[in-house]
C-alpha distance (Angstrom), angle and dihedral (degrees) to the residues before:
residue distance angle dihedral
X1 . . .
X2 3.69 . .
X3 3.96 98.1 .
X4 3.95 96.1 32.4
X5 4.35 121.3 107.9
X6 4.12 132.9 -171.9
X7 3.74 106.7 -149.3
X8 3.86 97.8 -130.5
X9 3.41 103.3 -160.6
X10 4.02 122.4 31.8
X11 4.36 144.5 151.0
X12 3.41 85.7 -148.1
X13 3.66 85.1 163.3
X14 3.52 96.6 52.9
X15 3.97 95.0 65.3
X16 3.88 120.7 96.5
X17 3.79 107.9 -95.5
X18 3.61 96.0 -104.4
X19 3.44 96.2 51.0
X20 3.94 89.5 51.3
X21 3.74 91.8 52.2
X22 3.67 88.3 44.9
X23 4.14 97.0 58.1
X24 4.38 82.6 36.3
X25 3.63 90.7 58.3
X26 3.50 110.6 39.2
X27 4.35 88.6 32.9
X28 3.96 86.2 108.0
X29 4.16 92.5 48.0
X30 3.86 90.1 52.9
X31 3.75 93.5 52.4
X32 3.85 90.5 -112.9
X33 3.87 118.8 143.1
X34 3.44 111.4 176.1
X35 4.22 139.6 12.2
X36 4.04 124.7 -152.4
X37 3.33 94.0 -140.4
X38 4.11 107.6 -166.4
X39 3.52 132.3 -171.2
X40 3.61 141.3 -135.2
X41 3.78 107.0 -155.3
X42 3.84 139.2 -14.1
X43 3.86 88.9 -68.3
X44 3.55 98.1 49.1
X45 3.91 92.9 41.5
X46 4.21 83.0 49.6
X47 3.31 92.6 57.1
X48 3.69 100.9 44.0
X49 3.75 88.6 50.0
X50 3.76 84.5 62.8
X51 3.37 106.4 49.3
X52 4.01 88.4 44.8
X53 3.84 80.0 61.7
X54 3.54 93.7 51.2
X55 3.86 94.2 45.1
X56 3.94 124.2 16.6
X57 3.52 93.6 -155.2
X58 3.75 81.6 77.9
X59 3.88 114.4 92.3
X60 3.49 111.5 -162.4
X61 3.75 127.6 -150.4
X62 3.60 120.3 -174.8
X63 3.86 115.2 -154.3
X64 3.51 144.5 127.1
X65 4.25 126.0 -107.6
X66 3.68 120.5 -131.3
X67 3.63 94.9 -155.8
X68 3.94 90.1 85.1
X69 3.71 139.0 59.3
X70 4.50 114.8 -50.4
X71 3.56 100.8 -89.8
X72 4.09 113.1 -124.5
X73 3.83 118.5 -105.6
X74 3.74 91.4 -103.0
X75 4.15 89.5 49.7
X76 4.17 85.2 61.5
X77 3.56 86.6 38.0
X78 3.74 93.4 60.1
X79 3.51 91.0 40.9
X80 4.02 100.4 58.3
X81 3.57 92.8 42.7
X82 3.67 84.9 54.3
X83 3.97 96.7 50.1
X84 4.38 78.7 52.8
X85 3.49 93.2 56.9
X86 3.69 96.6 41.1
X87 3.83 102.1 36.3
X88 3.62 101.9 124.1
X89 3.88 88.7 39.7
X90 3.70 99.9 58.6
X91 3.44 122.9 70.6
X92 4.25 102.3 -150.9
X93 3.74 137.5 -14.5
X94 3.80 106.8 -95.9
X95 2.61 161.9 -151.9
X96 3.65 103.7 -0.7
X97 4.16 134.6 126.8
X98 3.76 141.9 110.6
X99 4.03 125.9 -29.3
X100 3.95 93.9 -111.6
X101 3.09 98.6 161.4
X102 3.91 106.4 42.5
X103 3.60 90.8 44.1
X104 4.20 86.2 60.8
X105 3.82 84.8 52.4
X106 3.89 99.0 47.0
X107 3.93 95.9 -112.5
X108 3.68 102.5 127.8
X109 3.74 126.6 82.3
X110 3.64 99.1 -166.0
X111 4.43 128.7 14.1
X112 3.78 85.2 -171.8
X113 3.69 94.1 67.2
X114 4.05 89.6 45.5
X115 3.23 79.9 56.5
X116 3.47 96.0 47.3
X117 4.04 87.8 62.3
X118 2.77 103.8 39.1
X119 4.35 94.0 62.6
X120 4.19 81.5 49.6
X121 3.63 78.1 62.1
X122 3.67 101.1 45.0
X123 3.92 97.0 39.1
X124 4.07 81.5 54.8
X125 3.73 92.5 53.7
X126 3.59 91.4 47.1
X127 3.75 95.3 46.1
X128 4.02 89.8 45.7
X129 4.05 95.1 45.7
X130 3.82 84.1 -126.0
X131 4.20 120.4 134.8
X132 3.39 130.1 -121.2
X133 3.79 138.3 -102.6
X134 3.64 107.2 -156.7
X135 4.03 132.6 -155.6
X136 3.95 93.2 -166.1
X137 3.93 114.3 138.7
X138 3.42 131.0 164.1
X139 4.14 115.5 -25.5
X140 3.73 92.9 5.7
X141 3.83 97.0 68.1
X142 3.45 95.2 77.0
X143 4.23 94.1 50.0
X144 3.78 83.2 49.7
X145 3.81 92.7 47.0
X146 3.65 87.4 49.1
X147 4.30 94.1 56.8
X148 4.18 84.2 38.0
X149 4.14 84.2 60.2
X150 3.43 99.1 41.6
X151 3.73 93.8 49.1
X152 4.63 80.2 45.3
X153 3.84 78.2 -136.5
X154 4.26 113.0 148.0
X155 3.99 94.5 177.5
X156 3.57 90.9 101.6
X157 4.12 126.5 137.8
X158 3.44 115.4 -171.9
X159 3.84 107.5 -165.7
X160 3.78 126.3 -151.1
X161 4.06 86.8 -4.2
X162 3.72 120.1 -157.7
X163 3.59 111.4 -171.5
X164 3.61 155.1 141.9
X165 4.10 119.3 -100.6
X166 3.66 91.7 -112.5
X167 3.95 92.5 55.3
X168 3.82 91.1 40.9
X169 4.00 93.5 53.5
X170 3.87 88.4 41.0
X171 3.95 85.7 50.0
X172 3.94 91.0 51.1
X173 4.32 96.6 51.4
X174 3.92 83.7 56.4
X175 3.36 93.5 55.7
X176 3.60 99.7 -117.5
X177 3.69 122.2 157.6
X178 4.14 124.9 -135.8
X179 3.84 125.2 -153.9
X180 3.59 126.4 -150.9
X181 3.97 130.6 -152.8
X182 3.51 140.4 -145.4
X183 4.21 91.5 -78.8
X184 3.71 79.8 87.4
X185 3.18 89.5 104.5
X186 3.74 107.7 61.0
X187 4.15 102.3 -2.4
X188 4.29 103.8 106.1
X189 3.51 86.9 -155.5
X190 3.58 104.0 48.9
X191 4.30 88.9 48.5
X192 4.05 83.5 50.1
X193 3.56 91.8 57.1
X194 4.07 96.0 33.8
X195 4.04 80.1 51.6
X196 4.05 106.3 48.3
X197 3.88 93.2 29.4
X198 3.95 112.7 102.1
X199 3.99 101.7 -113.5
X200 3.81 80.2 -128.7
X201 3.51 92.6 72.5
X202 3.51 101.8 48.5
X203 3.83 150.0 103.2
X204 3.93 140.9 -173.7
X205 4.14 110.6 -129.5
X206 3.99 129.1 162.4
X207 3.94 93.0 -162.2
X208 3.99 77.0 -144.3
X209 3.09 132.8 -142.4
X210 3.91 85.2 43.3
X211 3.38 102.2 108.6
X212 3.87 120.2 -129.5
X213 4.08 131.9 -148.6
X214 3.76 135.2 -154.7
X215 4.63 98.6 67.4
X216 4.02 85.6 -14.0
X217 3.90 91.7 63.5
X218 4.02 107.6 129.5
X219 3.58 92.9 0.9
X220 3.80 122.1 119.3
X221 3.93 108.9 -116.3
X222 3.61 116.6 -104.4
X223 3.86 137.9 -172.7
X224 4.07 82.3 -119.1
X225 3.62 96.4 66.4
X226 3.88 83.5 71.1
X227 3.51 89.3 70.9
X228 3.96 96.0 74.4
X229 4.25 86.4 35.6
X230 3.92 80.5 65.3
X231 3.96 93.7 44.4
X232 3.78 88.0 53.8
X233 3.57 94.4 49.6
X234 3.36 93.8 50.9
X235 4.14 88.9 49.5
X236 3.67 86.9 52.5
X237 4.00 98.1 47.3
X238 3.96 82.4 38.5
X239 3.89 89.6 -133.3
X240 3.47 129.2 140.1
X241 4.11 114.5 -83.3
X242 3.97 88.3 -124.9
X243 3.87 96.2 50.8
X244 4.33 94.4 49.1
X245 4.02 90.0 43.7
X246 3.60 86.5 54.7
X247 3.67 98.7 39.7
X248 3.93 91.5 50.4
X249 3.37 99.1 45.6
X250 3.95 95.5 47.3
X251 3.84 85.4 51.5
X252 3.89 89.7 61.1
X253 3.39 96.9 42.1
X254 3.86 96.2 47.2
X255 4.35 90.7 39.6
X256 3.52 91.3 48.5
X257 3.77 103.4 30.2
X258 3.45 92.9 -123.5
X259 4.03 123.1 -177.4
X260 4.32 101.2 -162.4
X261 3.94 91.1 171.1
């Protein structure tokens, strides 16, 4: 198992359909067993349902992303009943968090009905026994650490994490886990975090399709590019390649209760 990755944190649905069948066909070539495939609204969880139907190596997540306009009350509706029906089917609750991003650009009316959704999500997770894929960058992490405590929940991701060092060690006590992406390789930030973060804690993700720069400039993100995002953590950590393969993808396996036979 030395060589072999899970991407943790994926749209697979969101790629073109040739592209999908692309990273689904050759998955097994690239030493990739499994994809956390998470969703954005009903549609997108719908779809990844599907294709986890059609392919186990799929791991759906079914989940709702802040970065987009509030969804209505029957939107959330639809989507807990779904996570009910589909309990033992999905893997985690995901992704869901805080509208960063929209908030920077003036878009949102009101943060305290983001927030409002996004405990829905959380008390669902709870209820369900399921973790949770987390949109949380910069000064939301902390609000979302906040709902994660009062809920005494630790099966928290946060993907592609931007954060303060006072959030991050806060986020490491609970027991949450971080992922890190392909901007590895040149993102000061990301290395930081890949650095200071115990390897026990951590996951390998491409967030594709988000497209990368640096040697991934132009090139259509793939679950392979995490291969050199674990190299580099393992330079940073100065641990043997072998041992940080192994540690990462146990991590995924055991955090989202994984079966990759």
């Amino acid at each position: 198992m030395s060589d072999r990755i899970i991407d943790a944190h994926i749209h697979l649905d969101r790629y073109a359909p040739d592209d999908r069948s692309l990273i689904l066909n050759n998955m097994n070539d690239n030493g990739v067993d499994a994809l956390v495939s998470v969703s954005g609204d009903l549609d997108s969880a719908q779809k990844n349902l599907q294709m986890s139907r059609d392919d186990s190596r799929v791991k759906p997540a079914i989940g709702f992303h802040p970065e987009q306009e509030l969804p209505t009350d029957e939107d959330v509706a639809d989507l807990l009943a779904l996570m009910d029906r589909h309990r033992y089917d999905m893997v985690a609750v995901g992704e869901i968090g805080l509208p960063y991003y929209l908030e920077q650009e003036g878009r949102i009316a009101s943060r305290e009905a983001y927030m409002e959704v996004l405990e829905a999500f959380i008390q669902k997770a709870v209820e369900l026994d399921k973790p949770i894929a987390l949109h949380a960058v910069f000064d939301d992490a902390p609000m979302v650490c906040d709902l994660l405590e009062t809920y005494s929940t630790s099966k928290a991701h946060f993907h592609w994490f931007k954060g303060d060092w006072r959030t991050t060690e806060r986020m490491y006590r609970n027991g949450y886990l971080v992922s890190v992406t392909p901007d590895i390789l040149y993102k000061t930030k990301t290395r930081n975090l890949a650095a200071t973060y115990p390897l026990e804690k951590l996951m390998v993700e491409t967030d594709g399709p988000w497209p990368f720069e640096g040697t991934f400039k132009g090139k259509m993100t793939h679950p392979a590019m995490i291969h050199q995002s674990v190299q580099e953590v393992a330079a940073l950590k100065q641990m043997s390649v072998g041992e940080v393969y192994d540690e990462l993808y146990n991590n995924t396996c055991h955090f989202y209760e994984l079966n990759t036979g």
